[in-house]
C-alpha positions, 0 to 999 in steps of 0.5 A: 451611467451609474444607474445603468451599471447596476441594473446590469450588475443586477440581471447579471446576477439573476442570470448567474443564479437562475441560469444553472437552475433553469438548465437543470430542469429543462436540460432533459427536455432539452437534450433528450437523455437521462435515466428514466423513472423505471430504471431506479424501480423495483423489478415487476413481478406477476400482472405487473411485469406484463403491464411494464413489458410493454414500457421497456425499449426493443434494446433493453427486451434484448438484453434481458433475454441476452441476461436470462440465456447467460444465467441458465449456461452450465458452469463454463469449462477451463481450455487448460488441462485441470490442475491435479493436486499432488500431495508431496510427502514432507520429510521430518526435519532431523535435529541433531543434538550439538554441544556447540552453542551456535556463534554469532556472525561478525558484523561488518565495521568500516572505522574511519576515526576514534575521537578523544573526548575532554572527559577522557572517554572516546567516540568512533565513527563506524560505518557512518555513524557515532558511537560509544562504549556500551553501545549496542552495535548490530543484533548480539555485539556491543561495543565493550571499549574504544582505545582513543591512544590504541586507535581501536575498538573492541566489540563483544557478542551476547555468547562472550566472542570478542573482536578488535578492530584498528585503525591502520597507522599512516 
């Protein structure tokens, strides 16, 4: 019996190991496609083109006149009206001298608490995050102060504008 298991066990494994190979090499004989040797070849030029006329299929001749035909057509012509390019004059920009230095927009704050830390400084909650005096806020404001006992923050802009924002007394 166990004599018998392992002789089993060995063809098995010849099987699982020849049979790929052998399907390999007769799979063209057996079921007829594949590429041929003259399709990975070089085009034929001259007296061997036509010797090797003569190894092309009816299909494959048919499609090389089909390719030759399409090469030798003109440039093909759009159905739509061609596009004409207008050149737009561009006006020249006008800048206008100004004293006024350009003022930074206030940005949005949501205060929803101040919080006194032991050290005696502060913390705000802003527009869901933490911050501190000192901190950059958006592009141009930092914080210049948060008033724990006031329940406010001041913010200041790159070009000296402030703005004080408070929380409202409950």
């Amino acid at each position: 019996m166990i004599r018998g298991s392992s002789i089993k066990a060995n063809v098995l494994a010849v099987a699982a190991l020849a049979g790929p190979a052998l399907v390999v090499s007769l799979g063209h004989e057996l079921i007829g496609s594949g590429p041929r040797a003259t399709h990975g070849a070089a085009a034929p030029t001259g007296a061997e083109a036509s010797s090797a006329a003569g190894s092309i299929t009816p299909k494959e001749a048919k499609a090389l006149a089909r390719a030759k035909e399409v090469s030798s057509l003109a440039e093909p012509q759009s159905p739509f009206r061609p596009s004409q390019k207008v050149q737009a004059p561009v006006p020249e920009p006008v800048v206008e001298p100004t004293d006024a230095p350009a003022l930074i927009s206030k940005p949005e704050v949501h205060l929803r608490m101040i919080l006194r830390q032991a050290d005696g400084s502060a913390r705000a909650l802003i527009n869901g995050n933490s911050w501190s005096a000192g901190d950059a806020f958006t592009d141009g404001w930092t914080i210049e102060s948060i008033d724990a006992k006031a329940r406010s923050v001041t913010f200041v802009s790159g070009d000296g504008q402030t703005f004080t924002v408070s929380l409202d007394a409950r």
